[in-house]
N, C-alpha and C positions, 0 to 999 in steps of 0.2 A: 547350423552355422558352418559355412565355407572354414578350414583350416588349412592353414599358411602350407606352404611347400617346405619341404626338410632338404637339404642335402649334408651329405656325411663324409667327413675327413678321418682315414684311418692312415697309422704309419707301420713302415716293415721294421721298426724300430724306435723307443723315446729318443729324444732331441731330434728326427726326422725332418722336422719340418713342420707338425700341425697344427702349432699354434698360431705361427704365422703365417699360414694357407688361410686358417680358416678366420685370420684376421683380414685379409688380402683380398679372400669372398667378400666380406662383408661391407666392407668400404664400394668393390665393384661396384655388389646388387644396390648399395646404398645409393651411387654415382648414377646407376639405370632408373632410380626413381624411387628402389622398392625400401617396403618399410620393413626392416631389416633384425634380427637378433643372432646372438651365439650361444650355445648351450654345451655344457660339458656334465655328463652326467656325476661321476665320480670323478675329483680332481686330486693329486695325493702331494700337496708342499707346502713349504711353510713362507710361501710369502702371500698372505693372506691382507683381504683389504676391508675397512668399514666400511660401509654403505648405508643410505639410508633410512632409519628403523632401529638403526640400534644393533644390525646383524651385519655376518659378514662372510666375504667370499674371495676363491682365489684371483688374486693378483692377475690372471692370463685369461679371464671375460671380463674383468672390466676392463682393461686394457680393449679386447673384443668390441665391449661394447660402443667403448670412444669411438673405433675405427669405425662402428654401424652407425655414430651419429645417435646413438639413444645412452638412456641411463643406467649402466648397472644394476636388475635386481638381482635376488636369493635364488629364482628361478633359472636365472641362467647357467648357475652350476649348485646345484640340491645338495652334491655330496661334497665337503670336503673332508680328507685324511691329513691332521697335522702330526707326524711323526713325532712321540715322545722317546721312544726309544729304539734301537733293531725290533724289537717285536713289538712294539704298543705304540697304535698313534691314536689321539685326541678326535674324534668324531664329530662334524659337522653338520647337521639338518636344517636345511632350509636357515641357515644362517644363526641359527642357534646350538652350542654345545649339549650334545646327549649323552658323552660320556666318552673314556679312556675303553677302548677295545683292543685284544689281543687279535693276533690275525684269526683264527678258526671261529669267535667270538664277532669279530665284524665280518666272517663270509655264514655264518648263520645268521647275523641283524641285514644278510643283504635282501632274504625275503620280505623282511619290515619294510626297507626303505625301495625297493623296486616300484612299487604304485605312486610312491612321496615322488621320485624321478619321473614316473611318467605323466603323472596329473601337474608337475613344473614344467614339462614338454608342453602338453596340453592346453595349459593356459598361456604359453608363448605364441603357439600358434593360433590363437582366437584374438593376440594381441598384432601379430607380425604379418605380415603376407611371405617374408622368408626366414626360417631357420637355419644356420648354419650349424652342426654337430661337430663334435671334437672327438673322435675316438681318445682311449688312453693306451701310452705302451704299444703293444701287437696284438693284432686282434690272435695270433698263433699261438698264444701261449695257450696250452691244450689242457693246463690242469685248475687253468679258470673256467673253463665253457661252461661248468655246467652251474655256474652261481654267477655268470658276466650280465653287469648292467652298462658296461660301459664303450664297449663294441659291437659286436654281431650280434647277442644276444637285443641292445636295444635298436641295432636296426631293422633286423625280421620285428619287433614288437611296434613300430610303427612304419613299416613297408621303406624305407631310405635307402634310394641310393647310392654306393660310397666310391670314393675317388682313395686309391692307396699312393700315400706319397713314399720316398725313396730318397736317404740325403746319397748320392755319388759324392760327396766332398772325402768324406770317412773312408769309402773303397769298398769293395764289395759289394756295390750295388746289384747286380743284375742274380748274385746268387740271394740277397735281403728278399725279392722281389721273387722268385721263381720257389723261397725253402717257404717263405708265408703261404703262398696259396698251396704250395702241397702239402702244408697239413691243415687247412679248413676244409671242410665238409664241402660237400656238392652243393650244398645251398647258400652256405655262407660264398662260396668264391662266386656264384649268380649274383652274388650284390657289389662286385665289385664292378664298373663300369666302366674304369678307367684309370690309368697307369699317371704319376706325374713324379718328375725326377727333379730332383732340388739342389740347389750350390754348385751348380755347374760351371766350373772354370775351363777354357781351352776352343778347341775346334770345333763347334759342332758339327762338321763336314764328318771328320774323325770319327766322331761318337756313332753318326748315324748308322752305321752297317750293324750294331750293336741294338739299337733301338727297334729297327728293324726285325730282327733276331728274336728279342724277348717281344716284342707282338703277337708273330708266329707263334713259338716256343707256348707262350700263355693264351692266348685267342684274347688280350685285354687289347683295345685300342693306348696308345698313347695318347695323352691330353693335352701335353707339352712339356717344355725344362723349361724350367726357371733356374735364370744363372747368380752365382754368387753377388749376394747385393750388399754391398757396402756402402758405411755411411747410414745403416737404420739405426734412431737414438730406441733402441727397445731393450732395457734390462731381459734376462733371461728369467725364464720360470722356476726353476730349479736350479740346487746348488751346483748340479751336473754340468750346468750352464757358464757359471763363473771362469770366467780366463782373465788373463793380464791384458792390459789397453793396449792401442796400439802402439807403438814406437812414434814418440815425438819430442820436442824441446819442450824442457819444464824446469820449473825453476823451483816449484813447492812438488815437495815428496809426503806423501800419505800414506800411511800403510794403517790397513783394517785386519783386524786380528779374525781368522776365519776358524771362528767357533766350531766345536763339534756339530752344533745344532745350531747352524745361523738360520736365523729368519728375519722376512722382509727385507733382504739384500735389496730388493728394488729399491733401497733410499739412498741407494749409493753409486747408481749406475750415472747418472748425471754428473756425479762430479769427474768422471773418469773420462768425460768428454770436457771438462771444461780448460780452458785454455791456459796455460803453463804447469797442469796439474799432473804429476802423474799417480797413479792409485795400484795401490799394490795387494794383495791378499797373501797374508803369511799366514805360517802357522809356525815357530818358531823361535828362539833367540837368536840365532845364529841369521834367520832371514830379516830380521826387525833393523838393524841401519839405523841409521840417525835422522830420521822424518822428521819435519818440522809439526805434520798432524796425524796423533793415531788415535784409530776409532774403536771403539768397541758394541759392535751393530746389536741387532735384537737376537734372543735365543729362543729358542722354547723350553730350554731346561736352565736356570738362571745357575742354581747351586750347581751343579754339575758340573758346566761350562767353567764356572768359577774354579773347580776343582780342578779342570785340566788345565785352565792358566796356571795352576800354583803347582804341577807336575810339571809342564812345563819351563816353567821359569821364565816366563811374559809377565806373571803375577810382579817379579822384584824386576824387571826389566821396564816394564812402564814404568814403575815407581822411581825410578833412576832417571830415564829418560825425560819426565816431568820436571825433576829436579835439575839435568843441564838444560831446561829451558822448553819442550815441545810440548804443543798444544796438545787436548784429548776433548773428545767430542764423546760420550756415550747414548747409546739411542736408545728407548726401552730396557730390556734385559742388561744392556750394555751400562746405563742409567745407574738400572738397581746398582750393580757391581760397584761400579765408584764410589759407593757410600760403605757406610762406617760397618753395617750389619743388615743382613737378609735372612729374617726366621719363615720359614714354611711348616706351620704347624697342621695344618691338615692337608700336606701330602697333594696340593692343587698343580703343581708344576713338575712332579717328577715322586722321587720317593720321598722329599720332603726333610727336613730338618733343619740347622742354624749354619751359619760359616758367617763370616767375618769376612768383607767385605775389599776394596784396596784403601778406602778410608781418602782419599783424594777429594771426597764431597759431605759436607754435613749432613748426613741424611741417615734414616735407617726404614730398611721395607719391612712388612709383613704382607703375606701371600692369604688371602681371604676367597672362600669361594666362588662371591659374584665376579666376572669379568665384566671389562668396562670393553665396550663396543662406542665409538661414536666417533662420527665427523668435526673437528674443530677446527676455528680460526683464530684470529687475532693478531698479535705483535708484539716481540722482543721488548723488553722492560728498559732495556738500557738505550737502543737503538731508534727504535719503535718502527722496524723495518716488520712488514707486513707479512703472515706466514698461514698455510694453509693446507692440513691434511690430517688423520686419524691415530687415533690410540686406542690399540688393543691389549691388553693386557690385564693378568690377575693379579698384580700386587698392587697395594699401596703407598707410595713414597710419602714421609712425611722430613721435612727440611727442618734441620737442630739449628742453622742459623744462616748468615750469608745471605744473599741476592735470589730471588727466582730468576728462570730464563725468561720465560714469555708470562704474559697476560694472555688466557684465551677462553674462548664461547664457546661449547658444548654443541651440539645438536639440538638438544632439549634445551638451550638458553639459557643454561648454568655460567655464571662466569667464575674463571677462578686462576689462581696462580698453578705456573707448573715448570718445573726444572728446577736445578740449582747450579749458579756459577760459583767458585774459589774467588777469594777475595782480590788474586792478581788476575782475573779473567782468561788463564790458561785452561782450566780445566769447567766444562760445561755437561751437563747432563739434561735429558728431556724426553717425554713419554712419546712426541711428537713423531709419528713416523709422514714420511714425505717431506723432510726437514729443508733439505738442499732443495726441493723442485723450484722452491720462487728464486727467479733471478735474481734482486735487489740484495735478498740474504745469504745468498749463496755467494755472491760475488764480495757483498761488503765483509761477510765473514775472514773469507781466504785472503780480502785486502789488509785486515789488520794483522792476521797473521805475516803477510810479507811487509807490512810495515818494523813488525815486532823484529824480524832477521836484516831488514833495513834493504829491503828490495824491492824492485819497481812495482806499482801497482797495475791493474786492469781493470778494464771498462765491463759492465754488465753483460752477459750475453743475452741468449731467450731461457724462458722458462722451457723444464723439465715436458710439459705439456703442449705448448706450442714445437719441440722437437719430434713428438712421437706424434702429433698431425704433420708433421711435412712427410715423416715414415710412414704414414696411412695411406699419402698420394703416391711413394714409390714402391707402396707394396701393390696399388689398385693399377698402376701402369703397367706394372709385369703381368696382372693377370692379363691387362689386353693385350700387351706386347708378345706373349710367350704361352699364353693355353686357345685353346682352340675353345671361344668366346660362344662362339654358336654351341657348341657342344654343350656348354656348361648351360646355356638359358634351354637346349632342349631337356635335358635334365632334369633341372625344377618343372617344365611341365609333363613329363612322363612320358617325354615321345622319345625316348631310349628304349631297345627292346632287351631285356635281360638276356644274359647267353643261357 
C-alpha cells in the first residue's frame, strides 16, 4: 500500500511560527485537492481537547485538523505532556493517561512510546495522501538528540523533508537560523530544504540583501516570508503565547485570573475579540480593577492554584469584588474553586490533600481517579441558549443546593445536570470547556451583564468556529501569496535534491 507524502515543519525557536505554518500547509494542500492531516509527535501544554472516543489531544492538531477539513484523532499527536509541576508532567498515550513522569522518567518511557509515534504516523499515512509534521521547540537543542522523537530524530525515521521557520518579529533572526544549523549534525542539516521567515513587518526591498546573505552563508534556499498577519481569530497554544488584546473601545472590563497552571486558556480567546470587551490576564491585586466579569479558567493543579490565590490576596479580592456587585464565571478547575471544599485524597491532581474552597457556590469536589474525557452538548437551564464542547477533568462536583447551569448529553448519551449558579445569577460555575465559542451564549451572557451595569446592549457576532475558518483562508492565501508554491508541491513528491 502506497503511503501518503510527509513534509516537515521545524522552528529555530518555540512560538516561531509552526503551528501556524503547518496549519496554513494544510488548508493549502487541502485547497489543491489533497486529502490532507497534521501530526505532532510529542506535544507538551496544557490546553488539551476531547475528541471522539472518549480521549484527548492537544488543542494545536485539532485546531490542524479544522484547517485540513478532516476530524481530529489520537493519531495526530500520540504524545501529549500536561505539566503538573517544574519537574512532573501528566503523560498522554494515544489519548489516554499513563501516568505522572519526572523528566529522566519520561526520556527513559521515550523508548516505550517511539514505535506508539510511529505506527500513529503510519496509519495516517494509509489514511491521508499528505502529512503535514510539527516539529517541537529546536531541533538544536543537543542534549535531547539522543532520546528525540519529536524533530530530527523522527524525520530520518521516516525519510521527511523539513522547512525551518524563523519568527524575525522577536529579532535576531538570521543569527536563530545560522546558530540551529551549526550545531545539527551533517545529516540532520541535509533535511533541511528550506529556509521560511515569519512576522515580517516593513520593506521587503530592505530585508532582501540580508536574505540573500544567509542563502549563501547556509547553502539553504529561501522559500519565502510570510509577513505579520493580523486579524487570525487563533487562541495561542501555550501560555507563552497569552498577551493583552488589542487596543480598542469597550465598555465591559474582564479580567481572568492567570493561574500558575492555567489550562485550556483556549476558552477564552474568543471573548477577547468580542465587540466592547476588553480581557485582561492578571495575576494580582493591585492589577484586578474593578471589572464587571472575573474568571477563573481551568488548572491542572486545582489545590495549588487555590493556594496561590490565597498568597496572593485575589482569594479575599474576588470575594469583595462579588460583593460590590461583579460577575464571576469559573471553568473547570476554576469551577471546582468556587465551591465550598475541594478534597483530593488520592493525590490525582498534584500532591493532593483538602482546602477550603471561595465558598461563592454550593458545591463541594472530590478528586477520584477516573478522568471524564468527552464531547458534550446541550443548553443553559435558565436560558435554554444552545452550547457545545468538552470536559476534561478529574474531580467530581456534586451541587449542596441552588440552580445548575446547563442540561447536557455526554458522548455516550448520558444526560445530566452540570454547573451551578448563586441564587442572584452573579456568580456561575461549569465543567464545560469551549463555553463562550457559541455566539447566541456568548453574546446573551455579556448582554445581561451590561444590562446588570445599565449599559447599552449588542447584537450577536459569529461563532468562535466560523472565526478560525475565515483564519484558515488567510493563513492558505499567504502560502500562495508569499512561499514559492512550486517548491512546496516538488517537495511532497521528492523532486528536491538533498544538499
Amino acid at each position: 500500500m502506497t503511503l501518503g507524502a510527509v513534509l516537515m515543519v521545524q522552528g529555530t525557536s518555540s512560538d516561531a511560527g509552526k503551528t501556524l505554518l503547518v496549519a496554513a500547509l494544510c488548508r493549502y494542500f487541502s485547497d489543491l485537492g489533497y486529502a490532507v492531516a497534521p501530526f505532532k509527535a510529542q506535544n507538551m501544554a496544557l490546553n488539551a481537547v476531547a475528541v471522539a472516543g472518549g480521549e484527548e489531544m492537544g488543542w494545536a492538531q485539532v485546531m490542524q485538523a479544522e484547517a485540513s477539513r478532516t476530524k481530529p484523532t489520537v493519531e495526530m499527536n500520540p504524545l501529549l505532556l500536561k505539566p503538573v509541576s517544574d519537574t512532573v508532567s501528566q503523560v498522554v498515550l494515544r489519548g489516554r493517561v499513563v501516568g505522572d513522569f519526572s523528566a529522566s522518567e519520561y526520556q527513559a518511557f521515550k523508548a516505550t512510546a517511539f514505535p506508539v509515534v510511529l505506527e500513529a504516523l503510519a496509519t495516517l499515512r494509509r489514511r491521508y495522501d499528505v502529512v503535514v509534521l510539527e516539529g517541537a521547540g529546536s531541533p538544536a537543542e543537543v542534549n535531547l538528540r539522543s532520546t528525540d522523537l519529536v524533530n530530527m530524530g523522527l524525520a530520518a525515521a521516516v525519510d521527511a523533508p523539513v522547512l525551518l521557520i524563523s519568527d524575525i518579529d522577536r529579532g535576531g533572526m538570521f543569527a536563530y537560523v545560522v546558530g540551529t544549523l551549526a550545531l545539527l549534525t551533517d545529516c540532520e542539516r541535509a533535511r533541511i530544504c528550506g529556509l521560511v521567515v515569519n512576522r515580517f513587518r516593513g520593506d521587503l526591498e530592505r530585508l532582501q540583501p540580508g536574505l540573500d546573505s544567509l542563502s549563501q552563508l547556509t547553502g539553504v534556499p529561501l522559500v519565502g516570508v510570510i509577513p505579520y498577519l493580523s486579524g487570525l481569530s487563533l487562541p495561542a497554544e501555550d501560555s507563552l503565547g497569552i498577551t493583552a488584546g488589542a487596543k480598542k473601545v469597550w465598555d465591559l472590563d474582564v479580567a481572568v485570573i492567570r493561574l500558575p497552571r492555567i489550562a485550556n486558556f483556549s476558552d477564552l480567546h474568543i471573548l477577547g475579540e468580542e465587540e466592547g470587551v476588553r480581557l485582561r490576564y492578571i495575576t494580582g491585586t493591585r492589577e484586578l480593577g474593578r471589572p464587571q466579569l472575573i474568571i477563573l479558567p481551568g488548572t491542572k493543579n486545582t489545590i495549588a492554584d487555590l493556594a496561590w490565590l490565597k498568597e496572593t490576596g485575589l482569594y479575599e479580592a474576588i470575594a469583595i469584588a462579588v460583593a460590590g456587585g461583579a460577575f464571576v464565571v469559573g471553568i473547570c478547575g476554576g469551577y471546582q474553586m468556587l465551591g465550598m471544599t475541594i478534597r483530593d485524597r488520592h493525590g490525582v491532581d498534584g500532591a493532593g490533600g483538602v482546602a477550603s474552597g471561595l465558598g461563592l457556590l454550593p458545591l463541594e469536589t472530590d478528586f477520584l481517579p477516573e478522568k471524564t474525557i468527552t464531547r458534550v452538548s446541550g443548553e443553559t437551564v435558565e436560558h435554554g441558549e444552545a452550547l457545545e464542547g468538552y470536559e476534561i477533568h478529574f474531580g467530581q462536583s456534586r451541587r449542596l443546593g441552588g440552580a445548575p447551569f446547563a442540561r447536557l448529553t455526554g458522548g455516550d448519551g448520558y444526560y445530566y445536570e452540570d454547573g451551578a449558579c448563586s441564587e442572584d445569577g452573579r456568580v456561575m460555575g461549569t465543567y464545560l470547556h469551549g463555553l463562550f465559542d457559541a455566539a447566541d451564549f456568548r453574546c446573551g451572557y455579556l448582554n445581561r451583564i451590561r444590562k446588570a451595569c445599565m449599559l447599552p446592549t449588542k447584537r450577536p457576532g459569529l461563532s468562535a468556529r466560523e472565526k478560525r475558518e475565515s483564519s484558515y483562508g488567510m493563513l492558505a492565501v499567504a502560502v500562495r501569496q508569499h512561499l514559492d508554491c512550486d517548491f512546496l508541491r516538488k517537495l511532497l513528491h521528492k523532486e528536491v535534491e538533498k544538499r
